[in-house]
C-alpha positions as a printed Julia matrix, in Angstrom:
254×3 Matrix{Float64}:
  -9.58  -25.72   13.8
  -8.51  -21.87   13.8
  -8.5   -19.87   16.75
 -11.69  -17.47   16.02
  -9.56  -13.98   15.82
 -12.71  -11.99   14.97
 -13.6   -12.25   18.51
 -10.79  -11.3    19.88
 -10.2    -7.72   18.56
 -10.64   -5.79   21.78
  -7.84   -7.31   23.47
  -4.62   -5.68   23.91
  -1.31   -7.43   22.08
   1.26   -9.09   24.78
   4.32   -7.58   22.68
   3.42   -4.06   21.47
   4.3    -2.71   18.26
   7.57   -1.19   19.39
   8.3    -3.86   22.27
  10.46   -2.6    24.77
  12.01    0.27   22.69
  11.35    4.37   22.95
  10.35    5.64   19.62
  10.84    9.16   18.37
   7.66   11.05   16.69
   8.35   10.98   13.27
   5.49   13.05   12.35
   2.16   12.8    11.12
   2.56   11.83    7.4
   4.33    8.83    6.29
   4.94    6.87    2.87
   5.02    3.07    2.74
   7.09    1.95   -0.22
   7.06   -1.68   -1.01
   9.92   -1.95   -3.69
  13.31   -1.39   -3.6
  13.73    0.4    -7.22
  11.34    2.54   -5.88
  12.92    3.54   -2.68
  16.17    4.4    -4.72
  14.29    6.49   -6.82
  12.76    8.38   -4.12
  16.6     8.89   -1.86
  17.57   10.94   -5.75
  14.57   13.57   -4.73
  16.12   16.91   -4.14
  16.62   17.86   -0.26
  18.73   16.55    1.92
  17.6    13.04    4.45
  18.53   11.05    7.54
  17.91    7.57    7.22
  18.22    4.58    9.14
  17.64    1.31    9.44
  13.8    -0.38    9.72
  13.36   -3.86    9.88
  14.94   -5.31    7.13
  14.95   -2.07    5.43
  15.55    1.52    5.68
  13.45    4.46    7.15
  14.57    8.08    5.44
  13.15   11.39    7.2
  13.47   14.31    4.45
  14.72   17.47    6.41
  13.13   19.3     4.36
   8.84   18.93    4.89
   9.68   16.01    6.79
   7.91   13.44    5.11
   9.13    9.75    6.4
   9.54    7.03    4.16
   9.71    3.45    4.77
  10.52    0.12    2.94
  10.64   -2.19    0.99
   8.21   -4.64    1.95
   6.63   -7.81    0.85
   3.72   -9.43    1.84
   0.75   -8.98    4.09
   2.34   -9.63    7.61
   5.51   -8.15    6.5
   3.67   -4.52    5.51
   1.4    -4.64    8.93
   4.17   -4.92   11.32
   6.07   -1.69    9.46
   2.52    0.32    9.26
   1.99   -0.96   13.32
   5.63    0.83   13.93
   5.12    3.97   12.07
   1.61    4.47   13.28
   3.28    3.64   17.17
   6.07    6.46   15.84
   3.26    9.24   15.4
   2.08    8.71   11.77
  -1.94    9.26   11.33
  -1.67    9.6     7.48
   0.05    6.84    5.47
   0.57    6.94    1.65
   1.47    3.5     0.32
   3.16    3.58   -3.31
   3.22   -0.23   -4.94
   3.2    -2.45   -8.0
   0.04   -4.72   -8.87
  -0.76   -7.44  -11.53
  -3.34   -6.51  -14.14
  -6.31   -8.92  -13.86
  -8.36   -7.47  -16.34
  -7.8    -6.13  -20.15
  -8.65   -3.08  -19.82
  -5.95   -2.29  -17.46
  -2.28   -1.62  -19.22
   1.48   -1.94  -18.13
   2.48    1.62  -16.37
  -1.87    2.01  -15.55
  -1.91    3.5   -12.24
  -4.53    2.68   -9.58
  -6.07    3.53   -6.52
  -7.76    0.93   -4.63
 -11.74    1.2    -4.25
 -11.5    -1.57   -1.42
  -9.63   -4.91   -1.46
 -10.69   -8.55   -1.4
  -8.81  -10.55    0.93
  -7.12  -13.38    0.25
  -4.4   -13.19    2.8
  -4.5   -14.31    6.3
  -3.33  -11.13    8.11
  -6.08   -9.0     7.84
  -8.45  -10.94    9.95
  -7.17  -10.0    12.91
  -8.1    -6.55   12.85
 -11.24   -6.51   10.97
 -14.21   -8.89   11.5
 -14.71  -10.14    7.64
 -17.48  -10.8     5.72
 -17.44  -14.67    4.9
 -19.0   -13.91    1.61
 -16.67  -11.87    0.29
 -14.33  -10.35    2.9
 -13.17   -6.68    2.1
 -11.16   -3.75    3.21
 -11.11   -0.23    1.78
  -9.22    2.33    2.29
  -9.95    5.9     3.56
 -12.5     7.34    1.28
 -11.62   10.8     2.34
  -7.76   10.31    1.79
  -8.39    8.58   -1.64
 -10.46   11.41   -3.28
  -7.82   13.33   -2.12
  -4.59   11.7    -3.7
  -7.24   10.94   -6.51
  -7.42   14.92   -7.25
  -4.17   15.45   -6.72
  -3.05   12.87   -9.39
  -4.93   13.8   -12.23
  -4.31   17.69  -11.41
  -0.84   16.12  -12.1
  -1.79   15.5   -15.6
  -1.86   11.55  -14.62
  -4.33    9.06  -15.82
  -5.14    7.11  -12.75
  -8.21    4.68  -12.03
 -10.54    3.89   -8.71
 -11.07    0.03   -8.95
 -11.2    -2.67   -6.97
  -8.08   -5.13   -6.18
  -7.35   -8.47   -4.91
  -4.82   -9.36   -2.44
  -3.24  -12.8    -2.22
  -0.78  -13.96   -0.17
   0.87  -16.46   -2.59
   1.91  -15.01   -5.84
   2.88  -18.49   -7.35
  -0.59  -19.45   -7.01
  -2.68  -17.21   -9.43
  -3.92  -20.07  -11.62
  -6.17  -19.46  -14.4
  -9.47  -20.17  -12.38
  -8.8   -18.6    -9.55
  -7.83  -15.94  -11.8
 -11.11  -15.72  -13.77
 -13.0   -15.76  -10.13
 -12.01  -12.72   -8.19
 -12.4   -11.08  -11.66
 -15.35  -12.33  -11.2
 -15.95  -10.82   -8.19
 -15.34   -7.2    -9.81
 -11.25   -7.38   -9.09
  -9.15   -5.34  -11.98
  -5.68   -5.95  -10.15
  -3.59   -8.17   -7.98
  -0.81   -7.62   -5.07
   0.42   -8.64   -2.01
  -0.29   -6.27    0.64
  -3.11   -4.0     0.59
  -6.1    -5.48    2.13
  -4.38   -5.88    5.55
  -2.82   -2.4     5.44
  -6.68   -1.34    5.3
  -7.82   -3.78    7.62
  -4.87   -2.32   10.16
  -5.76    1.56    9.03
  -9.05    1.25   10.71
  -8.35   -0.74   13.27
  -5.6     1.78   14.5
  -7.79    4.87   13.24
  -5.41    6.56   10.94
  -6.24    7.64    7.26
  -4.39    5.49    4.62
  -4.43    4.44    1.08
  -2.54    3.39   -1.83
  -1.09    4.14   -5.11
  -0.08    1.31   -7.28
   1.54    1.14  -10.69
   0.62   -1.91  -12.74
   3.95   -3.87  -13.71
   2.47   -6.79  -15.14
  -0.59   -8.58  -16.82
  -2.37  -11.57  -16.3
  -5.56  -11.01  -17.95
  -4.75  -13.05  -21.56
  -4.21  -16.33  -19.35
  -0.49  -15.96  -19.65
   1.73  -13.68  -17.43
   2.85  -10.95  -19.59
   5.63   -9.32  -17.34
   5.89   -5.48  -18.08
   9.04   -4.42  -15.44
  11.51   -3.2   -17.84
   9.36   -1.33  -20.26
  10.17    2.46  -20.66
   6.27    2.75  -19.99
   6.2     1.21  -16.67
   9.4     2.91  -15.86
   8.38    6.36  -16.85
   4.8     5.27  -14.7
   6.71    4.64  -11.35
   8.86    8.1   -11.39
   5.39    9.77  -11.89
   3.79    7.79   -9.31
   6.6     8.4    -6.62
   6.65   12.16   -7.87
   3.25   12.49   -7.11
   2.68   11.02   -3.85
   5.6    12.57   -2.37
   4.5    16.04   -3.69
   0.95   15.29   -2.19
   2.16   14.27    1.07
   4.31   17.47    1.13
   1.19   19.46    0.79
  -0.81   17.48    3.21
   2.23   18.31    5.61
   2.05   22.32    4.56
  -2.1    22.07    4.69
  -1.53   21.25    8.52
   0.81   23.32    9.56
């Protein structure tokens, strides 16, 4: 038997986000990066950074607008407890840039996508949201994703609202299950998403995602798209323009 966590959301956590540790602010706007390629993309950007370490990764604070930027990442429980420390360290709006399986044909390598909510599939995300046991969901800020959605195609991106699935084991996508949370009106498939929703409203911050599909498994066979100049070119753009949109979120409040 599991321990019912949906009625246990109004209690306070023994161990805090931070534990025992004094945090400094690192502002109000922060990107969540979940793959290493793309973090050493982003430390190229122009302007000058401090960066340390975070977890098992690396937090970078550009001087410049002071956008921070945290990562890599994998998997749900992984990407909650670095969104619970930058929200603890001051951040109310999060941008998370990441890769996602194509689930459906009409989605392409280098595609990019913003999430129109999440089905869960991982086992994170029920501890901050009560879920519905017919199909559990989590979306993201609708007011943040129009946003980021404007922002991209003023870019001169393509970019698509659609719904996504997140699983927690990425070995497991057989065929059926495949063909049932497309089912279920799913386009795309990754790791993280639905609990870094679920933990976005919990906490009350705005958040939502960009991701750049970097693979396919809509023919029935996994069609791996990582080193082609398409999905290359796709990730630069993406990183380009959610760091350019969180500098002018940044400017807009100040």
């Amino acid at each position: 038997m599991n321990y019912p966590t949906w009625s246990d959301l109004n209690n306070e956590s023994i161990v805090p986000p931070l534990g025992a540790r004094q945090a400094r602010d690192i502002g109000p706007c922060a990107v969540l990066v979940s793959t290493e390629p793309d973090i050493r993309y982003l430390r190229t950007l122009p302007g000058k950074s401090e960066t340390r370490s975070f977890f098992m990764g690396s937090l970078m604070t550009r001087q410049a607008d002071g956008i921070s930027i945290a990562g890599p990442y994998i998997g749900a429980p992984y990407g909650v407890m670095l969104l619970e420390s930058l929200i603890a360290k001051g951040a109310q709006d999060i941008l998370v840039l990441g890769w996602c399986g194509a689930i459906s044909p009409d989605l392409n390598c280098g595609d990019l996508v913003i999430p129109a909510h999440a089905i869960v599939d991982e086992g994170t995300s029920c501890n901050y949201q009560k879920l519905d046991p017919e199909l559990p969901c989590t979306t993201p800020d609708q007011n943040l994703s129009d946003q980021l959605y404007d922002h991209v195609k003023a870019s001169g991106l393509g970019v698509s609202r659609l719904p996504i699935w997140t699983t927690d084991a990425i070995y497991r996508e057989t065929p059926q299950k495949v063909a049932w949370f497309r089912e279920k009106g799913a386009c795309a498939v990754e790791m993280e998403c639905s609990a870094l929703f679920a933990v976005a409203q919990f906490r009350r911050v705005n958040l939502t995602a960009l991701l750049v599909v970097s693979d396919s498994l809509a023919s029935g066979d996994w069609e791996p798209g990582f080193r082609k100049k398409t999905f290359k070119a796709a990730r630069k753009s993406a990183c380009d323009a959610v760091i350019n949109f969180a500098g002018k979120m940044i400017t807009d409040e100040t």
